[in-house]
PLY file of the C-alpha trace (Angstrom):
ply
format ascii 1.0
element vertex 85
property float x
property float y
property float z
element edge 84
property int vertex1
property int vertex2
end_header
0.00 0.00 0.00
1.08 3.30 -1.35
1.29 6.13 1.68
2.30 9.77 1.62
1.56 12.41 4.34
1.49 16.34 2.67
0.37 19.90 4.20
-2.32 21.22 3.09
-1.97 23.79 0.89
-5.45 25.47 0.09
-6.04 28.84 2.33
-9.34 27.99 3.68
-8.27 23.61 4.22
-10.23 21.29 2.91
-13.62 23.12 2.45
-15.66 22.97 -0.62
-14.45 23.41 -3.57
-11.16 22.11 -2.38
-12.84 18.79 -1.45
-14.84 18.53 -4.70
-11.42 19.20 -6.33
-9.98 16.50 -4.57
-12.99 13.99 -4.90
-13.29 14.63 -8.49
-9.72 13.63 -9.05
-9.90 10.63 -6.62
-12.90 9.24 -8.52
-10.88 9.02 -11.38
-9.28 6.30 -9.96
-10.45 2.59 -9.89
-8.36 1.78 -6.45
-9.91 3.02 -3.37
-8.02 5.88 -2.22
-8.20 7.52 1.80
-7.31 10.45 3.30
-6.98 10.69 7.12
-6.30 13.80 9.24
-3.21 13.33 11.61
-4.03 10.27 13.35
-7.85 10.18 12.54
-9.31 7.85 11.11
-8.93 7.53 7.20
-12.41 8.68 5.05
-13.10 7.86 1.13
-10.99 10.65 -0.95
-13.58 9.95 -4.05
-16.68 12.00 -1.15
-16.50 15.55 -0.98
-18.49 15.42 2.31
-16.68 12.98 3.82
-13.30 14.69 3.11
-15.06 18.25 4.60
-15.86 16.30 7.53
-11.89 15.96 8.04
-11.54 19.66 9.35
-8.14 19.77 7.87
-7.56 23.13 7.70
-4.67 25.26 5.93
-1.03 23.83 6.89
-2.43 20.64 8.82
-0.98 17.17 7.95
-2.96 14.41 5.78
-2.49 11.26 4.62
-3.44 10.04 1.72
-3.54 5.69 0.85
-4.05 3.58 -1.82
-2.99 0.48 -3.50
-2.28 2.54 -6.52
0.63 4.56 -6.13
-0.14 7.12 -8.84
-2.84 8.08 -7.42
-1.52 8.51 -4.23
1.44 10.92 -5.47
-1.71 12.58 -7.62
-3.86 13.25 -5.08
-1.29 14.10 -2.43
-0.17 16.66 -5.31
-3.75 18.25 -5.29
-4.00 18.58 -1.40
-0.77 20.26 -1.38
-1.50 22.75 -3.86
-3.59 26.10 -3.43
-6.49 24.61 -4.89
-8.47 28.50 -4.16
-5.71 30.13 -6.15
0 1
1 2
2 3
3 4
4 5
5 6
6 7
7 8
8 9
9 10
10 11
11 12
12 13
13 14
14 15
15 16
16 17
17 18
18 19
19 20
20 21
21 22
22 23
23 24
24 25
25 26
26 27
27 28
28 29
29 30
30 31
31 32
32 33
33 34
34 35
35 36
36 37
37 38
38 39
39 40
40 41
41 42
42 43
43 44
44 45
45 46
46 47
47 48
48 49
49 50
50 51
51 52
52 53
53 54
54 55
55 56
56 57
57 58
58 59
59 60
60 61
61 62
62 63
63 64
64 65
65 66
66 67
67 68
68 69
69 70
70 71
71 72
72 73
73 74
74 75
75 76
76 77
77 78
78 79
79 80
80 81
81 82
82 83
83 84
């Protein structure tokens, strides 16, 4: 299993449009892919509500999972990025 922990990088965390951002790209994906706040337990990346319901707000640590390690370096990518820019 493919594992990487990133910041994140949009202004307001993972709110909104920065979840939908993230879902959208995690759905593109056939492997299940999660995303877990610190130590918290790990949610389904491909649900935007699920991912709001994280809390992970600007410059907190993530962790994103999957079998698939493209997606995890993808998605990781995203999280890290200013997605309100």
């Amino acid at each position: 299993m493919a594992k990487k922990t990133v910041a994140v990088g949009s202004s307001v965390g993972l709110h909104a449009r920065p979840a939908a951002t993230v879902a959208a790209a995690a759905g593109e994906y056939d492997e299940e892919i999660t995303i877990a706040l610190g130590d918290g337990d790990p949610v389904d990346a491909s649900s935007v509500l699920l991912i709001m319901t994280l809390g992970a707000e600007n410059g907190a640590e993530v962790t994103i999972e999957s079998d698939n390690e493209e997606a995890v370096e993808a998605i990781a990518a995203l999280v890290a990025s200013d997605l309100d820019a």
